[in-house]
VEXDRENBA-860315 format. One record per atom (N, C-alpha, C): residue number from 1; y, x, z; residue in three letters. Coordinates in steps of 0.001 Angstrom, whole numbers. Atoms other than C-alpha are relative to their C-alpha. Layout:
// residues N
<NUM; <Y; X; Z>; Ala> ...
// end
This chain:
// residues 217
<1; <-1199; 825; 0>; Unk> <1; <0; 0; 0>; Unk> <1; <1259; 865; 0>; Unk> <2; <-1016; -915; -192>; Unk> <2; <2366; 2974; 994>; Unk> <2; <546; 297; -1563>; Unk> <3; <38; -1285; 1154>; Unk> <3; <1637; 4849; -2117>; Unk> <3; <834; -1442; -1559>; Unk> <4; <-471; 703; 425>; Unk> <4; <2326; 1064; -4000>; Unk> <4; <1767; 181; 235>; Unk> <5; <-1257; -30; -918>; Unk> <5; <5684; 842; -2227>; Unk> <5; <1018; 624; -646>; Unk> <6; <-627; -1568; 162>; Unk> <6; <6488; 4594; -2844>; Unk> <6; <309; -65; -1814>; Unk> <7; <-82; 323; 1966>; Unk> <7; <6123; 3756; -6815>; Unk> <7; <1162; -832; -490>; Unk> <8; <-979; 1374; 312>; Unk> <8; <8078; 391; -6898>; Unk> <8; <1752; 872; 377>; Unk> <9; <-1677; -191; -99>; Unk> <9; <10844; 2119; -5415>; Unk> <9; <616; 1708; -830>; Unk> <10; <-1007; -932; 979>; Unk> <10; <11311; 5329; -7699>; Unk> <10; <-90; -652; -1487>; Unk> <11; <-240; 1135; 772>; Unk> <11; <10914; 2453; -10283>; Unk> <11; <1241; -801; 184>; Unk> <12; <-1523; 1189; -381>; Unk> <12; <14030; 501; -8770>; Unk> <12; <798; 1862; -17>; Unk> <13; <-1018; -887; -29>; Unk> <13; <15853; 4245; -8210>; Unk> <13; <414; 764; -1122>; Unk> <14; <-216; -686; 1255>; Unk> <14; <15432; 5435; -12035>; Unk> <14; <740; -1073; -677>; Unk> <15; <-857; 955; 533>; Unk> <15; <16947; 2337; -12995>; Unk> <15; <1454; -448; 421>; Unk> <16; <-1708; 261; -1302>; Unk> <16; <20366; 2667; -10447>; Unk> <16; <539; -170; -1173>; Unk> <17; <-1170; 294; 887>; Unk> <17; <22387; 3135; -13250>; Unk> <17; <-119; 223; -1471>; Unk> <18; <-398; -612; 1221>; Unk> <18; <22560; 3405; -17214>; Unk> <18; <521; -1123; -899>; Unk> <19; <-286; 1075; 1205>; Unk> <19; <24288; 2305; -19976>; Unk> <19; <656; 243; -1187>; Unk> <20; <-384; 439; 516>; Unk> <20; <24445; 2292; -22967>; Unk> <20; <732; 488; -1489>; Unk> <21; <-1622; 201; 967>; Unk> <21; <27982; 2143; -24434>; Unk> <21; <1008; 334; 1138>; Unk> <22; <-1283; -231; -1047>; Unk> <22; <30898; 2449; -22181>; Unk> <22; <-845; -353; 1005>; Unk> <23; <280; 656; -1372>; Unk> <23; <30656; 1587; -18623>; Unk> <23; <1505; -1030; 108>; Unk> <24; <-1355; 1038; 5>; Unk> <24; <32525; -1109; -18035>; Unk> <24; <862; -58; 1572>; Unk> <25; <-832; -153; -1443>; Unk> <25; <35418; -1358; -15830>; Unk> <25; <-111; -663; 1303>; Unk> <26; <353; 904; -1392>; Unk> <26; <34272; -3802; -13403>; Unk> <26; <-774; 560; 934>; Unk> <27; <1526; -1652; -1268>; Unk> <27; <31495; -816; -11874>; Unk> <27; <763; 533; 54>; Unk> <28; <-928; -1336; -248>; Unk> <28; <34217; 1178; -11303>; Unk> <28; <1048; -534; 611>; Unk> <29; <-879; 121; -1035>; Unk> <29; <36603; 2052; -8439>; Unk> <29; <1081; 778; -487>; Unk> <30; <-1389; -1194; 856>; Unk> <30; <39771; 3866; -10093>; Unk> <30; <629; 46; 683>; Unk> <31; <-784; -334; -1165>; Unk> <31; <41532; 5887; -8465>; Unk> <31; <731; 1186; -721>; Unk> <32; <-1100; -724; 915>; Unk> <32; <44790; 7277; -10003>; Unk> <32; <-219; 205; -1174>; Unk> <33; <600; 30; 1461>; Unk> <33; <43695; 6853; -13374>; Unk> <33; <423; -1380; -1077>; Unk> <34; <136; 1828; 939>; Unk> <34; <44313; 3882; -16192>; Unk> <34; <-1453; 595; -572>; Unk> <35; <1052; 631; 825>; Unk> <35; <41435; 2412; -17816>; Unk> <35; <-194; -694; -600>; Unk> <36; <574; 589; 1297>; Unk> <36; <40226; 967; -20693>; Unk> <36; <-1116; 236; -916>; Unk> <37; <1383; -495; 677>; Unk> <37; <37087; 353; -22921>; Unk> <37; <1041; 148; -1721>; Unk> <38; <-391; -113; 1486>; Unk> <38; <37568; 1251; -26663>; Unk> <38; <-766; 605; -801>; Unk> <39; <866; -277; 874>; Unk> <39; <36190; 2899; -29469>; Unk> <39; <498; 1100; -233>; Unk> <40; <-730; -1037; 610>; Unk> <40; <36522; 6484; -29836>; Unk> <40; <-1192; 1006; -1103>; Unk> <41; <822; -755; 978>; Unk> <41; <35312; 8720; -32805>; Unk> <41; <-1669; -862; -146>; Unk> <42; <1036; 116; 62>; Unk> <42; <32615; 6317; -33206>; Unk> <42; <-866; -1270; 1051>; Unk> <43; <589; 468; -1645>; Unk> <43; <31396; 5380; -29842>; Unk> <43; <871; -878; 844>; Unk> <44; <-1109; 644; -1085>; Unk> <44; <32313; 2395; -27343>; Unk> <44; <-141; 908; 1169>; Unk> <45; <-76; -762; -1083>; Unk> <45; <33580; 4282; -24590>; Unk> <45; <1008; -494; 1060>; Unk> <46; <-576; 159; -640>; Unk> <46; <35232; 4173; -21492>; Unk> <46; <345; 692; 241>; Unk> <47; <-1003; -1061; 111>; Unk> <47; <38823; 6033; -21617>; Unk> <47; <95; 137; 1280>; Unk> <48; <-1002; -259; -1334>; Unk> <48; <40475; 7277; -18183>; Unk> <48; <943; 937; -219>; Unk> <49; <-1120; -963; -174>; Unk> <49; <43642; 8795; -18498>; Unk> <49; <1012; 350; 1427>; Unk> <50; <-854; -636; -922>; Unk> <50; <45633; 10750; -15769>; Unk> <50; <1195; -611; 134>; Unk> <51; <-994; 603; 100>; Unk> <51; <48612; 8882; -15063>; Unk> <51; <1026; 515; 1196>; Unk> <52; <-1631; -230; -1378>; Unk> <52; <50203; 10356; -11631>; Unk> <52; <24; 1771; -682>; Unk> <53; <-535; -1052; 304>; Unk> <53; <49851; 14189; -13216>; Unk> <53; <-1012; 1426; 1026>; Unk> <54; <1070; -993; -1121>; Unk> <54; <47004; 15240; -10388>; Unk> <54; <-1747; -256; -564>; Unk> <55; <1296; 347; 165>; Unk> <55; <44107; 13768; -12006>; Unk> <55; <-865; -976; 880>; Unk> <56; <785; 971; -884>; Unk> <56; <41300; 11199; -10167>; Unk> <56; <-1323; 21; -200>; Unk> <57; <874; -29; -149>; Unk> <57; <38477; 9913; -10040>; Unk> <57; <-375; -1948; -339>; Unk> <58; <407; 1181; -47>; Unk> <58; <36410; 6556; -11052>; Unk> <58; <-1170; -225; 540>; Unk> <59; <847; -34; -144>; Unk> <59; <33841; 5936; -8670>; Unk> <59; <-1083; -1239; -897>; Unk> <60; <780; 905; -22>; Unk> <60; <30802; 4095; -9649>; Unk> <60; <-481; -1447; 1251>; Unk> <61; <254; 754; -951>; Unk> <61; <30622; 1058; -7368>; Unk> <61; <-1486; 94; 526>; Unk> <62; <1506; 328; -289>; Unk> <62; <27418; 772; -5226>; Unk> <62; <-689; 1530; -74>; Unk> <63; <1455; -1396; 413>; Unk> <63; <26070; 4308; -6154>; Unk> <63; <573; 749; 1593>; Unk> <64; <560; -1146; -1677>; Unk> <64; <24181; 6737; -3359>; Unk> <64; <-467; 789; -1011>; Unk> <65; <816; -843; 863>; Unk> <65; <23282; 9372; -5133>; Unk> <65; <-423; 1448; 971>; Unk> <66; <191; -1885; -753>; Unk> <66; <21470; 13140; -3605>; Unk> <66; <-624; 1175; -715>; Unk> <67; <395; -958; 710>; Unk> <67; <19207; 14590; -5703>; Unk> <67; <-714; -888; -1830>; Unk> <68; <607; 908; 706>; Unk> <68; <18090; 13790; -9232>; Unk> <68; <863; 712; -1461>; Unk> <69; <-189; -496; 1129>; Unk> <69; <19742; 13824; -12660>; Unk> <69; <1276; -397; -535>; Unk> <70; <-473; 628; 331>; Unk> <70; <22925; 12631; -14013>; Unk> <70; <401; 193; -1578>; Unk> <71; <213; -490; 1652>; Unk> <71; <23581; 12403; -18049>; Unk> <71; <1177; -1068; -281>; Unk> <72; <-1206; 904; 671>; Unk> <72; <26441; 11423; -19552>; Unk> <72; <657; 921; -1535>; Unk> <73; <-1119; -33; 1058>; Unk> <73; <28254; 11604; -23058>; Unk> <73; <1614; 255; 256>; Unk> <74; <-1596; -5; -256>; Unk> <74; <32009; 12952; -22522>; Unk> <74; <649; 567; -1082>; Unk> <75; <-1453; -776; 1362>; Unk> <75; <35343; 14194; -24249>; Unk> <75; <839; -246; 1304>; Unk> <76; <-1556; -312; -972>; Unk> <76; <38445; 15623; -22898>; Unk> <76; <624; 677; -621>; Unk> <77; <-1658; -594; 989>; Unk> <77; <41940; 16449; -24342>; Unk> <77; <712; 559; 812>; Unk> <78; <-1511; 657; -1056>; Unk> <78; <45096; 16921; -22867>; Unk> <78; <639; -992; -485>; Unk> <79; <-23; 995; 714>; Unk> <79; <46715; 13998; -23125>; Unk> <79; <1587; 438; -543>; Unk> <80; <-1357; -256; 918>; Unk> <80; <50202; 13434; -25353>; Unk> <80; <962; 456; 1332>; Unk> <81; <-928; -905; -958>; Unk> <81; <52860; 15573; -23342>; Unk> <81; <-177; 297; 1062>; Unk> <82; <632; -681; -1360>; Unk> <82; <50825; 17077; -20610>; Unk> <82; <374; 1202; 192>; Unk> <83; <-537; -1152; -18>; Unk> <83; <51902; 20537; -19284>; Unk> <83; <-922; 669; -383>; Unk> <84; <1011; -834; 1178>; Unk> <84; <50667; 23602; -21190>; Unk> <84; <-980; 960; 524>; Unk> <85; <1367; -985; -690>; Unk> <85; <47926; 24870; -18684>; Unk> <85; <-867; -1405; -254>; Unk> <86; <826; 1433; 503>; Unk> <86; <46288; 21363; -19457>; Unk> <86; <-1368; 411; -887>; Unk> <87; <883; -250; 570>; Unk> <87; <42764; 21906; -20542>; Unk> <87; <-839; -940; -184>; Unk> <88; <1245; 549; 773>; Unk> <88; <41157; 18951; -21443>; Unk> <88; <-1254; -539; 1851>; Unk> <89; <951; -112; -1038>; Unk> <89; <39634; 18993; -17773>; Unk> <89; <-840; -1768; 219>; Unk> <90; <471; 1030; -322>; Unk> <90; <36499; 16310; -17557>; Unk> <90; <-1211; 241; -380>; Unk> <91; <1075; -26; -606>; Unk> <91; <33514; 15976; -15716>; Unk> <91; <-395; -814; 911>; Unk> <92; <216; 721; -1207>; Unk> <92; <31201; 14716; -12955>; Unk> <92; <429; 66; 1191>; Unk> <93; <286; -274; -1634>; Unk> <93; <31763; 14264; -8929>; Unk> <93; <-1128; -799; 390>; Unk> <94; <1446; 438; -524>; Unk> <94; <28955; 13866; -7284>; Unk> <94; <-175; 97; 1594>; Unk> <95; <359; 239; -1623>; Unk> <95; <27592; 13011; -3165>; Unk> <95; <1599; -382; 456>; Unk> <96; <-1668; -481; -589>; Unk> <96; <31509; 11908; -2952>; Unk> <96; <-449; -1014; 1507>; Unk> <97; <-905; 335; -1251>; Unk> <97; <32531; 11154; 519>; Unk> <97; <977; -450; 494>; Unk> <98; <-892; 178; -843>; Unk> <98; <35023; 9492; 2746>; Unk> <98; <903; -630; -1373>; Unk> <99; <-687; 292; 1333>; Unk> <99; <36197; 7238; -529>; Unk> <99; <652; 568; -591>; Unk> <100; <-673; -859; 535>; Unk> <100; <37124; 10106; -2195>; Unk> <100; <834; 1202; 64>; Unk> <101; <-1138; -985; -537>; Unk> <101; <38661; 12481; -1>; Unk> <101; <-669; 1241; -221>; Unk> <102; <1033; -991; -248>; Unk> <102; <35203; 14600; -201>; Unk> <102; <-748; 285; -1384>; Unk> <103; <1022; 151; 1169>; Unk> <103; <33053; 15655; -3073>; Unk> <103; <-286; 1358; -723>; Unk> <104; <362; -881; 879>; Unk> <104; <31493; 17876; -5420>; Unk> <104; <471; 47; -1058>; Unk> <105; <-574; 428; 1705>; Unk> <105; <32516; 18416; -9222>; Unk> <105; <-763; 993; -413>; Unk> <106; <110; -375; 1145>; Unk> <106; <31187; 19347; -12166>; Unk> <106; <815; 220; -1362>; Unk> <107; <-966; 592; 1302>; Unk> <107; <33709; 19854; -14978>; Unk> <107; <-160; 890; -1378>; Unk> <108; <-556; -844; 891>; Unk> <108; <34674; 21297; -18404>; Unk> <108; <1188; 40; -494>; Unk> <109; <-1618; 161; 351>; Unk> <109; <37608; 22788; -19811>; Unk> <109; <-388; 110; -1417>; Unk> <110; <-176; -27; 1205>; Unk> <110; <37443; 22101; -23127>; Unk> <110; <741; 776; -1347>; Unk> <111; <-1300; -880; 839>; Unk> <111; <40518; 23536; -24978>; Unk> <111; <-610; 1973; 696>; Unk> <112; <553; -826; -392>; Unk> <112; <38696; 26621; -23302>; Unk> <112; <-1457; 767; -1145>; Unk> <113; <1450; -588; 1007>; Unk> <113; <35230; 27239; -25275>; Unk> <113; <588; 459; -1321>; Unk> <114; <-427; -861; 936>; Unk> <114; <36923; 28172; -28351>; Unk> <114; <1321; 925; -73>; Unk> <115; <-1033; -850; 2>; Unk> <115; <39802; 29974; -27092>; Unk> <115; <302; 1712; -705>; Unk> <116; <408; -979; 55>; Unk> <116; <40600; 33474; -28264>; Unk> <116; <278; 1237; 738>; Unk> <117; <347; -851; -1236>; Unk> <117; <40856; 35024; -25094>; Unk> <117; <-1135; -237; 618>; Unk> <118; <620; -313; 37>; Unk> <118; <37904; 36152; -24220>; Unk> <118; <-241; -648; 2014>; Unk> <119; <-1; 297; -1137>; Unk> <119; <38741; 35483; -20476>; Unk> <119; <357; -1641; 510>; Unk> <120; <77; 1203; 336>; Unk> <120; <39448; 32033; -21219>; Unk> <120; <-1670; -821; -92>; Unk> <121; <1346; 982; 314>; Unk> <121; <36169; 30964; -22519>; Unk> <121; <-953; 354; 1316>; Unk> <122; <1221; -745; -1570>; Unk> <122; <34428; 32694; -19352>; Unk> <122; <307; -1190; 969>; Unk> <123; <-328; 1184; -334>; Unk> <123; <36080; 29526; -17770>; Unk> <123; <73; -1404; -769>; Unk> <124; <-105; 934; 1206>; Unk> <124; <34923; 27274; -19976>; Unk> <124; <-665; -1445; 1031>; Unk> <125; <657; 1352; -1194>; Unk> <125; <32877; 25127; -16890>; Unk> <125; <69; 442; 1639>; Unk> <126; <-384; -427; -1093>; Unk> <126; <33459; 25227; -13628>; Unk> <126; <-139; -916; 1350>; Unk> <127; <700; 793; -1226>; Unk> <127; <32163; 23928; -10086>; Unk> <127; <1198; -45; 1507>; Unk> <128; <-1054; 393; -1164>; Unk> <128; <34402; 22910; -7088>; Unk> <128; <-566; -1097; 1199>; Unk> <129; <368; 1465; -771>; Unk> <129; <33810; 21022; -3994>; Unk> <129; <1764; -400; 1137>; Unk> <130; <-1367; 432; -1014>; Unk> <130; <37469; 19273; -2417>; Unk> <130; <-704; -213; 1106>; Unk> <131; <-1825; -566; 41>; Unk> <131; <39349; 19460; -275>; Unk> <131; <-272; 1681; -74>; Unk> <132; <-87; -1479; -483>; Unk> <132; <38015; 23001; 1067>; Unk> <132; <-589; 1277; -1252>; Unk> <133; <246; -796; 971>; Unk> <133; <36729; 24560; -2100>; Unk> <133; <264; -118; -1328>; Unk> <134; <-928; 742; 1793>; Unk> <134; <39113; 23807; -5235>; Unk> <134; <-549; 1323; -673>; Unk> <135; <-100; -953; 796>; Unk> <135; <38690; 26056; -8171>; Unk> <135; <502; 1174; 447>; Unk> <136; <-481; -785; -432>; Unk> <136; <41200; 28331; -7042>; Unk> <136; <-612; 1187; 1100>; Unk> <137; <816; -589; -1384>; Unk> <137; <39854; 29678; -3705>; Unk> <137; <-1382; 401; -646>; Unk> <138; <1145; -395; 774>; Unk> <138; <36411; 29961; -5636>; Unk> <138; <-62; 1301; -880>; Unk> <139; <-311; -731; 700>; Unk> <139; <37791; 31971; -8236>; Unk> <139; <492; 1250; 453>; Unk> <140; <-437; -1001; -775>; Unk> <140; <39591; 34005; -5782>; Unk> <140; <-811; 1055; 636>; Unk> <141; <1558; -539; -1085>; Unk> <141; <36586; 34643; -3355>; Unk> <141; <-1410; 386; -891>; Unk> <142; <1251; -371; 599>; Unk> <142; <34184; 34643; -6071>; Unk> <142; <-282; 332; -1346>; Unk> <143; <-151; -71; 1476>; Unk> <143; <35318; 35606; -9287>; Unk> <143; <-1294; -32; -1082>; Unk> <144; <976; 381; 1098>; Unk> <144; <32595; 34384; -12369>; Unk> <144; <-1195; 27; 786>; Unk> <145; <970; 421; -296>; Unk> <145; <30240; 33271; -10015>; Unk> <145; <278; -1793; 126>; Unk> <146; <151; 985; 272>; Unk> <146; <31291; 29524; -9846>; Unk> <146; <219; -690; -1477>; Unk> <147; <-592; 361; 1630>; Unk> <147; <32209; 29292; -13717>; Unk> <147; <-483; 792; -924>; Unk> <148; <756; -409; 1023>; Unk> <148; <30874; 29945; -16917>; Unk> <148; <872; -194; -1302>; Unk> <149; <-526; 268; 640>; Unk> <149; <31291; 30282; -20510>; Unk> <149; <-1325; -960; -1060>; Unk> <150; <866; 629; 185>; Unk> <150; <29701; 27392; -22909>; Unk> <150; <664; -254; -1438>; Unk> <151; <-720; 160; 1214>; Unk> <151; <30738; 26631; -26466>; Unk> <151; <247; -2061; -163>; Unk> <152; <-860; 1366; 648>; Unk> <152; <33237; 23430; -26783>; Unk> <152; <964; -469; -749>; Unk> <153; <-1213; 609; 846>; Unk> <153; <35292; 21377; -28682>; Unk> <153; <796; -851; 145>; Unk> <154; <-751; 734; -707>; Unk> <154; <38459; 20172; -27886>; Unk> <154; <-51; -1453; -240>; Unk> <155; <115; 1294; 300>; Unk> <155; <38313; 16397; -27863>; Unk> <155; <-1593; -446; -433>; Unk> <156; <1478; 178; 801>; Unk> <156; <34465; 16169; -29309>; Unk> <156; <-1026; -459; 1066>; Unk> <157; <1339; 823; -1000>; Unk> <157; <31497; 14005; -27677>; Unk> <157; <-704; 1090; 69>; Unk> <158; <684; -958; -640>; Unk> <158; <29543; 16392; -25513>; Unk> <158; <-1179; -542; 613>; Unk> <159; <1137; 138; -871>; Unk> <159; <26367; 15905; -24109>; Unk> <159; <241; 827; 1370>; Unk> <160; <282; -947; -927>; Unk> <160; <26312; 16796; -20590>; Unk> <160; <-869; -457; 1013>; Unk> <161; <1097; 566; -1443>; Unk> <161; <23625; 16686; -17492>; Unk> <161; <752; 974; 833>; Unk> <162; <-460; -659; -531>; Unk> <162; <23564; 18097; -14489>; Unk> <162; <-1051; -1063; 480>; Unk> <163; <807; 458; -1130>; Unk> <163; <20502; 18189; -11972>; Unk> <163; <298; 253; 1274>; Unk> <164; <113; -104; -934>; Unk> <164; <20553; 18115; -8708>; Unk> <164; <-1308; 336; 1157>; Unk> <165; <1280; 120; -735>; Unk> <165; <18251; 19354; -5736>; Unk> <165; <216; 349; 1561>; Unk> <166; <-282; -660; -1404>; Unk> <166; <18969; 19989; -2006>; Unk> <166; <1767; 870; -816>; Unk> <167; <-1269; -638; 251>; Unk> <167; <22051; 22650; -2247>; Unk> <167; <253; 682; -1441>; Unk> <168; <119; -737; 1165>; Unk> <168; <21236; 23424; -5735>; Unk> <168; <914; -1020; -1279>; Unk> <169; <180; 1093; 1821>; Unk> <169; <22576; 22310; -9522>; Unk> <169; <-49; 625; -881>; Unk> <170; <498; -772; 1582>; Unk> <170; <22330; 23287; -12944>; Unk> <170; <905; -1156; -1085>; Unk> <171; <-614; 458; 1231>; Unk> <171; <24672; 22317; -15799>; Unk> <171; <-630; 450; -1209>; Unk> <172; <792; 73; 1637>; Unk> <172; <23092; 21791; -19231>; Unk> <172; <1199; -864; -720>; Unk> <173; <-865; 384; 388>; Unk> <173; <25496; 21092; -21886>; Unk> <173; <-854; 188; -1714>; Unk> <174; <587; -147; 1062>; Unk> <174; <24711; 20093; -25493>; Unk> <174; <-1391; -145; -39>; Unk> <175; <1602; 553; -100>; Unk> <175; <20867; 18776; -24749>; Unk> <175; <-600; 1662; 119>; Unk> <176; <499; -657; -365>; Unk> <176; <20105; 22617; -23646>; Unk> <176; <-1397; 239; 806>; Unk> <177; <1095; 408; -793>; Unk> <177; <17061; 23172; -22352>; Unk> <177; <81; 1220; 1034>; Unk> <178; <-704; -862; -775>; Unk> <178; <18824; 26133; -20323>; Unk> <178; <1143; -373; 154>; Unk> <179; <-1363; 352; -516>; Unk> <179; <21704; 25666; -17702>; Unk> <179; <689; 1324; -610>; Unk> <180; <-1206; -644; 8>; Unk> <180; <24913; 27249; -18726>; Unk> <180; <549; 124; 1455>; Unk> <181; <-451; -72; -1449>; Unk> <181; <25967; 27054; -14822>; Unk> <181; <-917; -398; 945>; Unk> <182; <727; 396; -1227>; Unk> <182; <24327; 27133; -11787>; Unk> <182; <608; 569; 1399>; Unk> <183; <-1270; -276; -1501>; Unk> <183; <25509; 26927; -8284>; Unk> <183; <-1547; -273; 783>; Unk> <184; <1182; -237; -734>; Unk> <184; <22688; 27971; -5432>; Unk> <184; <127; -524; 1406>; Unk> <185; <-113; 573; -1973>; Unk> <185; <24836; 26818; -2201>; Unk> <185; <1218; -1018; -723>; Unk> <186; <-1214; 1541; -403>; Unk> <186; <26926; 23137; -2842>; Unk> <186; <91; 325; 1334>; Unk> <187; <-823; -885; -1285>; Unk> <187; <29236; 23928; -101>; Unk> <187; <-38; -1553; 1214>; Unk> <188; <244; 1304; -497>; Unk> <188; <28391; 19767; 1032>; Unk> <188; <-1410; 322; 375>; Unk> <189; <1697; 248; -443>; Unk> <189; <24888; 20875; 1463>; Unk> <189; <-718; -1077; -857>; Unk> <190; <1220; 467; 175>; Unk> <190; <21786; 19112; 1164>; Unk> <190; <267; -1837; 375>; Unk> <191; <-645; 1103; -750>; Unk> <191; <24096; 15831; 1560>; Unk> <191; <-420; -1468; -1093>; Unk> <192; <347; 468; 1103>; Unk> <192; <24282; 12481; -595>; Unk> <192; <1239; -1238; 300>; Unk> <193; <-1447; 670; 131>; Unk> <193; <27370; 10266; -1652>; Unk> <193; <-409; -440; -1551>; Unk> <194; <-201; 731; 1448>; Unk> <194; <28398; 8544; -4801>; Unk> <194; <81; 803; -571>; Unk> <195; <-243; -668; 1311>; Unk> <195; <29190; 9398; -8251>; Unk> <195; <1282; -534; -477>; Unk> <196; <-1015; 850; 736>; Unk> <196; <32190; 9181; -9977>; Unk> <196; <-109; 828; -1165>; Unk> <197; <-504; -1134; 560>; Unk> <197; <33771; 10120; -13122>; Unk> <197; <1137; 712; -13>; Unk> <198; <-1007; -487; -337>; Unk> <198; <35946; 12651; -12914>; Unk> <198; <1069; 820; -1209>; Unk> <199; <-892; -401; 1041>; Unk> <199; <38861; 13639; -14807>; Unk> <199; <1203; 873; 524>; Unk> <200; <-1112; -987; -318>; Unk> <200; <41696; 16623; -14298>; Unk> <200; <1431; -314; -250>; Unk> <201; <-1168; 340; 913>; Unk> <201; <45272; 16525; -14842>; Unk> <201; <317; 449; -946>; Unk> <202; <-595; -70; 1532>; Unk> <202; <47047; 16122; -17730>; Unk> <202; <-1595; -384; -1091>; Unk> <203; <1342; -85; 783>; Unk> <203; <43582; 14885; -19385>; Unk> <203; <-44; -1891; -512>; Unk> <204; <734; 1317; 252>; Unk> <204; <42670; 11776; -21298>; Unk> <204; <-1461; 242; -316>; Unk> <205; <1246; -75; 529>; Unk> <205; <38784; 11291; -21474>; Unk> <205; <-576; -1067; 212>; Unk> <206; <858; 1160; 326>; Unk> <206; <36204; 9242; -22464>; Unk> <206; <-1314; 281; 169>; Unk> <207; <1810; -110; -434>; Unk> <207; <32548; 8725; -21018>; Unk> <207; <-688; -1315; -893>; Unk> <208; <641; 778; 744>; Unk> <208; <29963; 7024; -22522>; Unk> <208; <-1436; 448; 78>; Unk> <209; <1687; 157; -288>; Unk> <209; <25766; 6463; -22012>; Unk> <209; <-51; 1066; 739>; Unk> <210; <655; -624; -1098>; Unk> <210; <25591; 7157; -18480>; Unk> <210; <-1084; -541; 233>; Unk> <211; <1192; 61; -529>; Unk> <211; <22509; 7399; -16882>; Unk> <211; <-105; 911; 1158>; Unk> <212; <-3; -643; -1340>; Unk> <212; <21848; 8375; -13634>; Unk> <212; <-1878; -196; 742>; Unk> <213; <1346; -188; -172>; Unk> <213; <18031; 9284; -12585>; Unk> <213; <32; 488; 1121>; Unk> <214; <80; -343; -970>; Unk> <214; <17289; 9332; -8862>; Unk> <214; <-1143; 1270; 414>; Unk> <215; <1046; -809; -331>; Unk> <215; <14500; 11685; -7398>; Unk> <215; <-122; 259; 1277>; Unk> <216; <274; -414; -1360>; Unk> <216; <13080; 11315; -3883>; Unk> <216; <-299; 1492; 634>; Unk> <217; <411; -1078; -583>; Unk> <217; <12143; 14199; -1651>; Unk> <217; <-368; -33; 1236>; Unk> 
// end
């Protein structure tokens, strides 16, 4: 009966979330961001643009997420008259916390992967956990160990995952069957929170066929 049980429910936890086409705005908690579904290059998607100049976050309503898989379709610009360090920044947060005050990220800088500074593209993805471990401080303390370089295109639908396992992840970009980034200590630990999507300032982007794959332990 256990072992029944134990089945039914990573049957109900592979099914938490996917979809699709856009996600529609009604699963989602926005936070400093506009939104809208639309059609970009192709694809219905769901835009979020930056609107206060700091960037946000759209959680997924309802989601627990800890270890497992998440897969999503993205793009990121800067958007029309954003300042000129603006890279396009957009990615996942993941185990967020304290409605948003806490969390992990996953991101890419887009306008980055084909740059032709060389030290540019070496920051082409890049891992952060707010408040206490922004980019910065990372970069500082740990120069090209939280960030990588990955080949992108500014504005262009990206495949991206990103597994999860205890304090571990792994970014796969482009249906890789090797991570481009990996991070060995999430600075949240072995914890578990929502998902949002996440977007940088100065960035308009667009997600599209999420899927989110749980995995007990």
């Amino acid at each position: 009966m256990r072992r029944i049980m134990r089945s039914m429910l990573y049957i109900l936890l592979a099914s938490m979330a996917a979809w699709a086409q856009a996600i529609p705005i009604a699963n989602l908690e926005v936070r400093k961001l506009s939104a809208a579904v639309v059609t970009y290059q192709g694809k219905e998607a769901t835009r979020l643009s930056d609107r206060g100049g700091d960037g946000g976050l759209a959680l997924l309503k309802g989601s627990s997420f800890k270890n497992g898989a998440i897969e999503v379709e993205l793009a990121g610009k800067p958007s029309t008259g954003s300042f000129a360090g603006a890279r396009g920044f957009v990615g996942i947060a993941f185990r967020v916390q304290s409605g948003g005050s806490k969390y992990e990220s996953i991101y890419l800088r887009p306008t980055n992967g084909r740059a032709d500074d060389m030290v540019r593209r070496n920051h082409s993805t890049q891992y952060a956990s707010e408040p206490d471990w922004g980019w910065e401080r990372l970069r500082k303390e740990s120069p090209g160990i939280y960030e990588s370089y990955v080949d992108l295109e500014t504005g262009a639908w990206t495949r991206y995952r990103i597994v999860l396992k205890g304090a571990r992840a792994e970014l796969y970009v482009h249906g890789a069957t090797q991570p481009c980034l990996i991070v060995n200590d999430l600075k949240l630990g072995d914890a578990a929170g929502a998902i949002a999507l996440w977007v940088g300032p100065g960035t308009e982007a667009y997600f599209t066929n999420l899927k989110v794959t749980p995995v007990l332990r």
